[in-house]
KOLSE-528024 format. One record per residue: residue number from 1; residue in one letter; chain; x, z, y of N, C-alpha, C in turn. Coordinates in pm, 1 decimal. Layout:
# KOLSE-528024
sedo  martor  tilum  n.xx  n.zz  n.yy  ca.xx  ca.zz  ca.yy  c.xx  c.zz  c.yy
NUM  a  A  X  Z  Y  X  Z  Y  X  Z  Y
...
END
This chain:
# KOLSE-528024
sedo  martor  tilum  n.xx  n.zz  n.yy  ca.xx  ca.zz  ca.yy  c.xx  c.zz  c.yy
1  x  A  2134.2  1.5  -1836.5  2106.8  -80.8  -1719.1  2135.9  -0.9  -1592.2
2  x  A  2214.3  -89.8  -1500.6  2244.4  9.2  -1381.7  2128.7  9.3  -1245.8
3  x  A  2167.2  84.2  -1179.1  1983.5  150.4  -1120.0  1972.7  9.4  -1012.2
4  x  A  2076.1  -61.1  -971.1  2057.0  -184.0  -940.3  1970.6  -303.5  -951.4
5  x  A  2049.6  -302.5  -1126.0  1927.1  -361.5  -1221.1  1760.4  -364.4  -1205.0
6  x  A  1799.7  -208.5  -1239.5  1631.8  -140.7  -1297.2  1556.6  -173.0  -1145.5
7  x  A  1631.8  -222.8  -1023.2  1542.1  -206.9  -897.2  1483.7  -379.1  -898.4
8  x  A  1614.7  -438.1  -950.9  1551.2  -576.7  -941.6  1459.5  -616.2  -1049.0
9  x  A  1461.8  -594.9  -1165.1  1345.1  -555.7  -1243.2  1225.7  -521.3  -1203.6
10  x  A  1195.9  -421.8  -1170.5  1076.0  -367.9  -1072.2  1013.8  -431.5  -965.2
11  x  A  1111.1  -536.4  -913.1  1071.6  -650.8  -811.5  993.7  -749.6  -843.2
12  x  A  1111.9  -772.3  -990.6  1038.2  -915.4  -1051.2  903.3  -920.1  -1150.4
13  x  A  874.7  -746.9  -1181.3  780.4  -720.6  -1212.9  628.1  -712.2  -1095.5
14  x  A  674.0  -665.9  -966.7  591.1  -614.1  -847.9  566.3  -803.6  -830.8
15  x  A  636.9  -891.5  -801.4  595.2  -1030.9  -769.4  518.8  -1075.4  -864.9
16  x  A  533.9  -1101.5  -971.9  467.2  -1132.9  -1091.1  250.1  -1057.5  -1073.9
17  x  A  294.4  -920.9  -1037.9  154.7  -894.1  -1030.5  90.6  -923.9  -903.3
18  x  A  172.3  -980.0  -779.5  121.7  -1013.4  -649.3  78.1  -1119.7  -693.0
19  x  A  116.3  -1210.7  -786.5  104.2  -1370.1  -806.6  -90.5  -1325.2  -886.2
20  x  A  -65.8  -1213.1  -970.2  -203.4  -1238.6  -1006.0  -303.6  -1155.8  -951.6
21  x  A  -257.5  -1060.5  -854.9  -393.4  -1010.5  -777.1  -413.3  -1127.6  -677.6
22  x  A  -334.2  -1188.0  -653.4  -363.7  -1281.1  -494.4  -480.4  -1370.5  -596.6
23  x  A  -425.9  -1444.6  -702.9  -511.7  -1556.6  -817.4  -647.7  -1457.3  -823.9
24  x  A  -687.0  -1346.9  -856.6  -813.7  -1316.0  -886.3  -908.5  -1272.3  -780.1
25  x  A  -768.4  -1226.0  -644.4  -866.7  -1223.1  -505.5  -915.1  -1347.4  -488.6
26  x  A  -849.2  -1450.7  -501.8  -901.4  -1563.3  -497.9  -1055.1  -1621.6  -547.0
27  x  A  -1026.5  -1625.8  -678.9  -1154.9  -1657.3  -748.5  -1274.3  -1599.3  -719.8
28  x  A  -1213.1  -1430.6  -677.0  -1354.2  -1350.2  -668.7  -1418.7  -1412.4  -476.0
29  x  A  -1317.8  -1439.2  -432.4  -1356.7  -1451.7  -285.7  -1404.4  -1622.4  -293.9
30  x  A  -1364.6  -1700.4  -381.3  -1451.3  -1807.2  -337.6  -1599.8  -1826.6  -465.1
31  x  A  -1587.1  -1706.8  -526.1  -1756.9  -1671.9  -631.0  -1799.3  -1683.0  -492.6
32  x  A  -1782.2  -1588.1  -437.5  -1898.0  -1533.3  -312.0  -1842.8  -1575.9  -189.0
33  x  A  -1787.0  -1666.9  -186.1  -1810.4  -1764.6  -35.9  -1688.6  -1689.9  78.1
34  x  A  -1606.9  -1591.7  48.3  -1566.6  -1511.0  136.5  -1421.8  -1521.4  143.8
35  x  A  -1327.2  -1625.8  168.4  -1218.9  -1645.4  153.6  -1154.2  -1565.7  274.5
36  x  A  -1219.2  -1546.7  391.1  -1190.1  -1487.3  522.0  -1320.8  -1391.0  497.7
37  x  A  -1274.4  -1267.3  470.7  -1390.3  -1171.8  439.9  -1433.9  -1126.6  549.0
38  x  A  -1350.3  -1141.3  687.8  -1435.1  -1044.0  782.2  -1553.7  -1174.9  784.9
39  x  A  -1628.8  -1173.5  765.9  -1785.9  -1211.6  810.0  -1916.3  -1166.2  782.2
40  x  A  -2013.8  -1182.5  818.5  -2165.4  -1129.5  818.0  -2157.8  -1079.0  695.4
41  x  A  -2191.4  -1037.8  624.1  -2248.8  -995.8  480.2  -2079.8  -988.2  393.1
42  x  A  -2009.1  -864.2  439.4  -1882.8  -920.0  336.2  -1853.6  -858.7  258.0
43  x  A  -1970.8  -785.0  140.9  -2021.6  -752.7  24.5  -2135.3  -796.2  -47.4
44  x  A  -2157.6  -911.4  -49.5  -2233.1  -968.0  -108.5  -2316.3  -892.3  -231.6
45  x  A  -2413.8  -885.2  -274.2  -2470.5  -837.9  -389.7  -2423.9  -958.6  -532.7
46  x  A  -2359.3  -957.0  -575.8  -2373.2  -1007.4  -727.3  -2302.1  -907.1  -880.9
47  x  A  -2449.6  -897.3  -917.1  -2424.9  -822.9  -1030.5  -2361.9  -673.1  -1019.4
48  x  A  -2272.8  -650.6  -1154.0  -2220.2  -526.7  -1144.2  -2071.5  -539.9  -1122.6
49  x  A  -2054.8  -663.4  -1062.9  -1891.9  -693.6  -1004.2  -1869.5  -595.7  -937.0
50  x  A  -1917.7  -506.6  -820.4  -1878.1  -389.4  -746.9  -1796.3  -301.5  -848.8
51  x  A  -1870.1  -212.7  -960.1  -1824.6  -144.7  -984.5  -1673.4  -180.0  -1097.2
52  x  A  -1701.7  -335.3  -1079.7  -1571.3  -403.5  -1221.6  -1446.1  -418.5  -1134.8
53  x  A  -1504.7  -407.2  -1041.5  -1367.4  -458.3  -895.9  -1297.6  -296.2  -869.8
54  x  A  -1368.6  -216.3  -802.8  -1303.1  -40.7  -833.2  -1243.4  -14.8  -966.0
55  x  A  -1280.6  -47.1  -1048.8  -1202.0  20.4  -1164.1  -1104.3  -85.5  -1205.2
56  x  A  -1072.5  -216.8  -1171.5  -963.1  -326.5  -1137.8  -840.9  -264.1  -1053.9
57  x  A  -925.1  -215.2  -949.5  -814.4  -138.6  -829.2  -776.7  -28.2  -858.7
58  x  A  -837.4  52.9  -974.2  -829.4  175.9  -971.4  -660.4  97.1  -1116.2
59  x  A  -734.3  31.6  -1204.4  -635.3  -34.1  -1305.3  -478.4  -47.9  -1273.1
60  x  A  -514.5  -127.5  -1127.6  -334.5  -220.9  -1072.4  -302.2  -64.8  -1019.1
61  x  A  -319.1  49.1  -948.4  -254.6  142.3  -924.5  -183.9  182.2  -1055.0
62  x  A  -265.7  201.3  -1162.5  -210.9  259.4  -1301.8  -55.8  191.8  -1356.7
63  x  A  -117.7  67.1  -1291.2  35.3  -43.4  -1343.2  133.8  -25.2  -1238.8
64  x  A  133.8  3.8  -1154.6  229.7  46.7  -1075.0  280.5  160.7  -1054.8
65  x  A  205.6  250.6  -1100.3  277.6  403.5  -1146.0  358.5  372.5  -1251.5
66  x  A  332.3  316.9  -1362.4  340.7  336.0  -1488.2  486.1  243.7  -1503.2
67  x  A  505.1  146.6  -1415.8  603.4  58.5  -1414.2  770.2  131.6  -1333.3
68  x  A  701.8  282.2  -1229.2  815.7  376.2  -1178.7  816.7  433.4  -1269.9
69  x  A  737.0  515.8  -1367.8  734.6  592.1  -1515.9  843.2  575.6  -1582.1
70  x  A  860.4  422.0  -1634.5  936.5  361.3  -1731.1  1084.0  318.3  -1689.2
71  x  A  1070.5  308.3  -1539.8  1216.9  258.5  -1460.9  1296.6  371.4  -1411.7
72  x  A  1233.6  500.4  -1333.1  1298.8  603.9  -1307.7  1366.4  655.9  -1411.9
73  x  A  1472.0  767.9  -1417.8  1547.1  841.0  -1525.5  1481.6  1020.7  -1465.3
74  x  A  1442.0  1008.2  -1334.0  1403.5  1172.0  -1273.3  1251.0  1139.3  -1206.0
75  x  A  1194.6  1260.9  -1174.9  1071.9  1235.5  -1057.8  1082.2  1119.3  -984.1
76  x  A  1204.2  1184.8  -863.2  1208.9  1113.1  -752.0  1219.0  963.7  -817.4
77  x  A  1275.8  961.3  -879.1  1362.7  803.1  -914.9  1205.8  721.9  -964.5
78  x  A  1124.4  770.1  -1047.4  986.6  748.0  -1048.2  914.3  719.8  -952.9
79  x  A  889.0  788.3  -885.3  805.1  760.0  -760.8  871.1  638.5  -644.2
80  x  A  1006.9  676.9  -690.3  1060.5  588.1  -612.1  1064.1  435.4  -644.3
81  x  A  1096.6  380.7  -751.7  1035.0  264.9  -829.3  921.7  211.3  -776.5
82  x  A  791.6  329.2  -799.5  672.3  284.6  -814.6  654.9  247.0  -617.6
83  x  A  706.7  312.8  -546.6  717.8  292.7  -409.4  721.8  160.5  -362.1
84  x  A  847.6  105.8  -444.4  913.2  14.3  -441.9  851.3  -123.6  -473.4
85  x  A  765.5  -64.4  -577.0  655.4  -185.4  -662.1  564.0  -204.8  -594.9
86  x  A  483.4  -90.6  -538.1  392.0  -73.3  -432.2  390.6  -191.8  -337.1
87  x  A  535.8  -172.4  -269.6  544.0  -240.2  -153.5  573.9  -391.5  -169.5
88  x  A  665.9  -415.5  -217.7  684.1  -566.1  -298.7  529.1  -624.0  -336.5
89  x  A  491.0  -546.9  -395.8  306.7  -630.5  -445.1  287.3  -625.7  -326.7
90  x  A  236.9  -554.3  -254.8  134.6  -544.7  -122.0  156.1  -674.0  -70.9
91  x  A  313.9  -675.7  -12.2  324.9  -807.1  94.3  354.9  -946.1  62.5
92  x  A  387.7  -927.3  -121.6  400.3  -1061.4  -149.8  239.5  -1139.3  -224.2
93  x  A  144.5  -1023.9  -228.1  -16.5  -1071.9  -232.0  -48.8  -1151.2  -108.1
94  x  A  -20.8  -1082.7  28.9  -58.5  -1182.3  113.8  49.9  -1290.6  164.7
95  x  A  146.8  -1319.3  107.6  238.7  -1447.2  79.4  189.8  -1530.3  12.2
96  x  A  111.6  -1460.8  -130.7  105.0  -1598.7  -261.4  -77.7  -1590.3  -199.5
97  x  A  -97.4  -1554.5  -126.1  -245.7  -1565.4  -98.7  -278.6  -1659.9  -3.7
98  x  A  -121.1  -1678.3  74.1  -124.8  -1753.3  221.6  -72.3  -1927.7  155.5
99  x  A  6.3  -1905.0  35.8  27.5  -2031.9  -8.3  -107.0  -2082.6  -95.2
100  x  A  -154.3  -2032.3  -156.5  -273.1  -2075.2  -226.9  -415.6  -2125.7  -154.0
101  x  A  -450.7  -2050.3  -57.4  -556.4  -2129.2  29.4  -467.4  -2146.7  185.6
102  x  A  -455.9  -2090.9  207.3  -416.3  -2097.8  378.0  -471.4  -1940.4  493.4
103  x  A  -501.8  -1865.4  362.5  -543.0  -1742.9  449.5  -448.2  -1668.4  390.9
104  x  A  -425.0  -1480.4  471.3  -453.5  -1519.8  626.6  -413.8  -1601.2  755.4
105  x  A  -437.4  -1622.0  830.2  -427.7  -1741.8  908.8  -297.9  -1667.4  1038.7
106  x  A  -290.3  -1511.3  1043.6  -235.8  -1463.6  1113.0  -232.4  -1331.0  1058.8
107  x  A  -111.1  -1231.6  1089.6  -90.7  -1111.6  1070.1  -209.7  -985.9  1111.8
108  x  A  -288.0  -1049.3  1201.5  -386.2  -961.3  1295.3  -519.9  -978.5  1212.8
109  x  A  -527.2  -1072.4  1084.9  -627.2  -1067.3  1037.2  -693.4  -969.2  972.4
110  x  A  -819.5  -935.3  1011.3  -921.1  -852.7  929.9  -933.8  -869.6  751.2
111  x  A  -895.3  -745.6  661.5  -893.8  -747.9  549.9  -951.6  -636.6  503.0
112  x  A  -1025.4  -627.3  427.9  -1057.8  -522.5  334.2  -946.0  -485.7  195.7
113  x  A  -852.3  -390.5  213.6  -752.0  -362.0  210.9  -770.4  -285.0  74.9
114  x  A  -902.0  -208.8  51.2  -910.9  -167.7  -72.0  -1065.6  -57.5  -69.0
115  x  A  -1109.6  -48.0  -223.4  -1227.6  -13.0  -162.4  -1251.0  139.7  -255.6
116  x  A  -1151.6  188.5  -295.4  -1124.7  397.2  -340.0  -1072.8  481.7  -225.4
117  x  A  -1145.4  558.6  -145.8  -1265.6  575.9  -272.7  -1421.6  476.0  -124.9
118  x  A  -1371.2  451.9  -23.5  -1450.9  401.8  56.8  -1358.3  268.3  119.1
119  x  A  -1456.7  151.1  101.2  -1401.2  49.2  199.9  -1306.7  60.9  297.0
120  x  A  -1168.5  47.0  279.5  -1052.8  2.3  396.1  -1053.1  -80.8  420.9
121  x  A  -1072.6  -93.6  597.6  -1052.5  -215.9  703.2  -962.9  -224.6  768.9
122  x  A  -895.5  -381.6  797.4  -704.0  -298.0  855.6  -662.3  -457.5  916.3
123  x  A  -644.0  -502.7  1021.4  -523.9  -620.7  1044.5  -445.0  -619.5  909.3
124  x  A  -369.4  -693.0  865.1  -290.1  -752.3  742.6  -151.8  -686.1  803.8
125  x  A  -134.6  -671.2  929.6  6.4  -654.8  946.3  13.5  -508.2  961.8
126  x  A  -144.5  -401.1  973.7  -131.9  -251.3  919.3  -31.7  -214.9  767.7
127  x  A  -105.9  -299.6  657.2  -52.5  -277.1  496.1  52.6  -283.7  496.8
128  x  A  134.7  -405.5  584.0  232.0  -451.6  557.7  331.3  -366.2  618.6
129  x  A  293.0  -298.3  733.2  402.2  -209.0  729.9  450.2  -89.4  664.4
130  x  A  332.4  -26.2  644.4  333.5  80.6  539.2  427.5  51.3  397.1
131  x  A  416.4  -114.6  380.6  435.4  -141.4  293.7  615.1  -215.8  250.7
132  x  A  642.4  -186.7  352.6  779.3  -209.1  416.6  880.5  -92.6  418.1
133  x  A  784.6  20.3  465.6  826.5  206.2  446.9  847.1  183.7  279.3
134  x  A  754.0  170.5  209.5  734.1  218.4  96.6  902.1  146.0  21.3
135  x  A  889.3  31.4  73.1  1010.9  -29.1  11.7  1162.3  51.8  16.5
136  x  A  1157.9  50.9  167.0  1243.1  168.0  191.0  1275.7  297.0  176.6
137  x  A  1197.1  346.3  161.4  1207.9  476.1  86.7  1220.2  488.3  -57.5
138  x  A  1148.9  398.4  -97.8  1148.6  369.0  -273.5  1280.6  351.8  -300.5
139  x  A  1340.4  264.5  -238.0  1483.8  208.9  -290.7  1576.1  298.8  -277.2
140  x  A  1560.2  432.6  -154.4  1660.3  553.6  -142.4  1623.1  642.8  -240.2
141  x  A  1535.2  659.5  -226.9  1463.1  735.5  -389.7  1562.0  715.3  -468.8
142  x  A  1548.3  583.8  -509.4  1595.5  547.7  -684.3  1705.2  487.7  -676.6
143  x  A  1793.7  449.5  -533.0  1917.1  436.1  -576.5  2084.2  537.1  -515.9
144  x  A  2002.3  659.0  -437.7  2041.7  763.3  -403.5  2050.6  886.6  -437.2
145  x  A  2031.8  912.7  -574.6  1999.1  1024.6  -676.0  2044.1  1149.2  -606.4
146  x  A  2184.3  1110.1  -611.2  2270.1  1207.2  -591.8  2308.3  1284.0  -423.2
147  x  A  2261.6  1238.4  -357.0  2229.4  1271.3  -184.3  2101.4  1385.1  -205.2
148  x  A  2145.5  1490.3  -197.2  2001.5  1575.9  -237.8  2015.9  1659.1  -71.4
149  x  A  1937.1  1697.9  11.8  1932.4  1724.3  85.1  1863.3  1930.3  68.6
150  x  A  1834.6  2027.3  110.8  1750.3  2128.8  141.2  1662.5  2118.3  96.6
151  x  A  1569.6  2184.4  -9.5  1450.5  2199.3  -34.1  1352.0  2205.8  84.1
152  x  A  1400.5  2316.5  166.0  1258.4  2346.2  238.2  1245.0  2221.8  378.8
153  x  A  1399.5  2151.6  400.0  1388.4  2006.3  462.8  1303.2  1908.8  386.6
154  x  A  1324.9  1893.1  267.2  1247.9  1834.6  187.1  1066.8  1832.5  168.2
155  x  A  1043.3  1939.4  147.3  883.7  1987.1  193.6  837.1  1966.9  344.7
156  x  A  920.6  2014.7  411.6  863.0  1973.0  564.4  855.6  1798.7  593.8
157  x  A  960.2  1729.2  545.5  973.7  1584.1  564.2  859.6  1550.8  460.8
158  x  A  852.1  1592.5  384.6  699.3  1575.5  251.0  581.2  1592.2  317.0
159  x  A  579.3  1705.3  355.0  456.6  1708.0  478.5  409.2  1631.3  552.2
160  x  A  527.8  1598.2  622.8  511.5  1533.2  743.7  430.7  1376.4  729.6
161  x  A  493.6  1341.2  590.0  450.5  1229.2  549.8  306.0  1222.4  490.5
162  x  A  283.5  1318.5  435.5  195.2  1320.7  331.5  59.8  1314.6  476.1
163  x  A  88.2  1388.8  600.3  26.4  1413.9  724.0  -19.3  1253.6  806.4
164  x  A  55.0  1180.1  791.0  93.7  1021.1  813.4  9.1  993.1  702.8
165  x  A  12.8  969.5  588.0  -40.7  924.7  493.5  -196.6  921.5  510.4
166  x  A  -246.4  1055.7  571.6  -378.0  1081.0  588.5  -432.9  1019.0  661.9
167  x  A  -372.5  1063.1  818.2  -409.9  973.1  891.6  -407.6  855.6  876.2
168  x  A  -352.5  772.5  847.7  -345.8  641.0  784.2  -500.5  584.2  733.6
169  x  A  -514.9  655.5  657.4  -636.5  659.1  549.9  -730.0  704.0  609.3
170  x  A  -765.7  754.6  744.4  -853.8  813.1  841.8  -903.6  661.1  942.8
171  x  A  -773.9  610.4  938.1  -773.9  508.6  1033.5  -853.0  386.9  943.7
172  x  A  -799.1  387.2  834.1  -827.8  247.6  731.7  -1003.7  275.2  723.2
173  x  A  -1042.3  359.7  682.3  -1197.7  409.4  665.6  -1281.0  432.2  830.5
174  x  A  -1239.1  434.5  877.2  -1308.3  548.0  965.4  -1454.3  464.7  1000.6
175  x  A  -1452.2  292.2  985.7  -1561.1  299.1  1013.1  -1668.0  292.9  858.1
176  x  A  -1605.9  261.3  781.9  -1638.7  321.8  628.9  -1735.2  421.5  655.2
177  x  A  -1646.9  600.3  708.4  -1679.7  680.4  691.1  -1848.2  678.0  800.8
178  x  A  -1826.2  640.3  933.9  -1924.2  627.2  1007.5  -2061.8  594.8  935.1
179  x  A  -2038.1  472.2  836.3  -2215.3  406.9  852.5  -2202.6  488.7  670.8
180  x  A  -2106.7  560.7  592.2  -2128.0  598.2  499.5  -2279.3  701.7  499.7
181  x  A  -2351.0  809.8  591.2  -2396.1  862.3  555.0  -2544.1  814.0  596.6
182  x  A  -2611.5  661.9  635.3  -2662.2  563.3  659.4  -2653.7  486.2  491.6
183  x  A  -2617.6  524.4  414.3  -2559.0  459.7  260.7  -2497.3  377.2  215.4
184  x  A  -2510.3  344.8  100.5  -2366.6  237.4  18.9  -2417.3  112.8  112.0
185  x  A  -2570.8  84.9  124.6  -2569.6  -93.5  184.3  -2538.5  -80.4  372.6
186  x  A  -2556.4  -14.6  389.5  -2519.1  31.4  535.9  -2339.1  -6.9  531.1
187  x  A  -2292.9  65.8  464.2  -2140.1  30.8  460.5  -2099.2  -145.0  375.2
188  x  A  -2168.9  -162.1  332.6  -2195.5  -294.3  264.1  -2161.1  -416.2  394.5
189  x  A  -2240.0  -344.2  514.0  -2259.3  -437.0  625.5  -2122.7  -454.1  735.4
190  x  A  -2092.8  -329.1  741.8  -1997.2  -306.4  804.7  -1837.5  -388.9  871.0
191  x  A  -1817.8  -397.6  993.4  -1768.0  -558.9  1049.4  -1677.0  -447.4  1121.5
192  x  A  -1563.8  -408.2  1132.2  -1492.2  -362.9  1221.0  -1457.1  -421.5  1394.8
193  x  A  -1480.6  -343.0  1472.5  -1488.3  -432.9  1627.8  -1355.3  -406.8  1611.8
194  x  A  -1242.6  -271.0  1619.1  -1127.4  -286.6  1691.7  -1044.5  -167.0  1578.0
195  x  A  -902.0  -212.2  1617.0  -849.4  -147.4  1561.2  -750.8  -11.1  1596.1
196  x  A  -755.2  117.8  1574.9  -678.7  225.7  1645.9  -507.5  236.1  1645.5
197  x  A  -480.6  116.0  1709.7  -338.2  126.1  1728.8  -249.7  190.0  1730.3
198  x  A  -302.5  257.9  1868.5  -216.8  424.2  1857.2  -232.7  533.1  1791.6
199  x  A  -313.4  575.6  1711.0  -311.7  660.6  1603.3  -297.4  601.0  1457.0
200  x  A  -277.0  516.6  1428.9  -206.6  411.4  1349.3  -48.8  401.3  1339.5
201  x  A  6.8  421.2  1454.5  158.9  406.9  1497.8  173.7  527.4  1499.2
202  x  A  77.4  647.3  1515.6  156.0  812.6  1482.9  148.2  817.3  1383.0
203  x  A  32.1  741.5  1309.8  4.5  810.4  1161.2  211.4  709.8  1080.4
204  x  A  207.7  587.3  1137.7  358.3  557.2  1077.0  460.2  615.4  1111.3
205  x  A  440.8  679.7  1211.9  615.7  754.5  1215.2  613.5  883.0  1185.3
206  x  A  475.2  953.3  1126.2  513.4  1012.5  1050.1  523.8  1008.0  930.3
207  x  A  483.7  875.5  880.5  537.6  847.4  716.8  615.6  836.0  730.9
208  x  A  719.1  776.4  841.9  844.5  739.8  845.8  929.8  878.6  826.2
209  x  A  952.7  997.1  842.6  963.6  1098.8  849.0  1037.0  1103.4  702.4
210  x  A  978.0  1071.6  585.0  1071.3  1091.0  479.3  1177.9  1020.2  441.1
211  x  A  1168.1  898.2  512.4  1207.9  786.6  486.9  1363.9  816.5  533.0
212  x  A  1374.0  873.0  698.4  1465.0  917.6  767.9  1547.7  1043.3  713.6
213  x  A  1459.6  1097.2  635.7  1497.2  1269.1  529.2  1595.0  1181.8  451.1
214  x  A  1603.2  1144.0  372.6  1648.5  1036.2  301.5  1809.5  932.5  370.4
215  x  A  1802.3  900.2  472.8  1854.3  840.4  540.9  1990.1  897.4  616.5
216  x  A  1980.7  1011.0  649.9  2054.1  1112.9  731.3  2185.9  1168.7  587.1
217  x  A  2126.5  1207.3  483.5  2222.4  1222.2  406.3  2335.3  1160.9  363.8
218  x  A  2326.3  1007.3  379.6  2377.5  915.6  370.3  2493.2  866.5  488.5
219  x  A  2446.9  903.2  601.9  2567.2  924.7  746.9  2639.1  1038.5  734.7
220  x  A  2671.0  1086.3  609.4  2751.1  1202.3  645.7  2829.1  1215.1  501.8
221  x  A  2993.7  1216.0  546.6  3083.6  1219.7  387.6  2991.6  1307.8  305.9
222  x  A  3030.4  1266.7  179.8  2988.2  1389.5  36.2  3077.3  1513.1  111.0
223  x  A  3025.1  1602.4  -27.8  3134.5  1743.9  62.6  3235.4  1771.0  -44.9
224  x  A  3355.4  1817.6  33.5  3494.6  1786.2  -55.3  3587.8  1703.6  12.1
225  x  A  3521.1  1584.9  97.1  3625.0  1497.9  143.7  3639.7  1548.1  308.3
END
């Protein structure tokens, strides 16, 4: 199969699982009344669903590694897949989520984005960009093998990202992290007022950073010609 293939494969696999996380966000959000989760109470207490829902999320990561595992032929080409799958699920969950009830109602909507290892809070159109990178980079990954650039360019553009990545995840939590040491029902309560734009937009261009590592090799003949 040519790496073409194996990318559209990986697509039609990444849609397929958007179709059923959006179906079980569903069900679980109208158990507990919360189809538009930013509201008063948007952890409800029922049962030991908390901890069946983390190890669900912790599950769909596994399937999306495991789906670059089987599609890559190298590392990169792995990760790059799974990048790829990443991003395809992310934004076509809130597509088959927007056809199934009518939420979200706008890109700026408040979502709880994921809850490993602490509640992420984010506008819909935060994920989605990240999740747009991921596509892009995934697809140079795994269909650019042969464009190999400098190791130690490579680590610094790795960095740089991995630096983005954090922040990212600083931004998604931060008020998580705030009422975390107040405890689990303290963060239970938790309603985000606003969102950090501008350290949000540094934390993306420096994910973008690998993306561009990647990119630059490609504007310039092979060598020989």
């Amino acid at each position: 199969m040519s790496d073409r293939k194996r990318w559209c494969v990986v697509c039609v696999y990444a849609l397929a699982m958007a179709w059923v996380e959006a179906a079980v966000v569903l069900y679980l959000r109208t158990l507990i009344n919360r189809i538009d989760p930013y509201q008063l109470h948007p952890f409800p207490m029922i049962g030991g669903m908390a901890q069946i829902e983390v190890a669900r999320e912790a599950a769909t990561l596994v399937m999306l590694l495991t789906v670059g595992m089987l599609a890559g032929r190298t590392w990169r080409a792995r990760v790059g897949y799974a990048a790829v799958a990443f991003g395809v699920w992310d934004i076509f969950y809130y597509v088959f989520l927007k056809a199934m009830c009518g939420w979200p109602h706008s890109v700026m909507d408040w979502d709880i984005l994921f809850l490993i290892p602490l509640p992420w809070w984010g506008p819909v159109l935060a994920p989605v960009l990240i999740a747009l990178l991921l596509i892009l980079w995934g697809t140079l990954a795994s269909q650019f093998e042969h464009r190999r650039a400098p190791i130690l360019s490579r680590i610094v553009a790795l960095a740089l990202g991995g630096a983005g990545v954090a922040i990212g995840l600083g931004v998604f939590m931060a008020d998580s992290m705030t009422a975390a040491p107040s405890g689990v029902a303290a963060m239970r309560e938790v309603l985000p007022k606003s969102f950090h734009w501008p350290l949000f937009c540094g934390a993306l261009a420096l994910m973008s950073v690998p993306v561009v590592h990647l990119l630059l090799p490609l504007s310039k003949p092979p060598s020989g010609l």
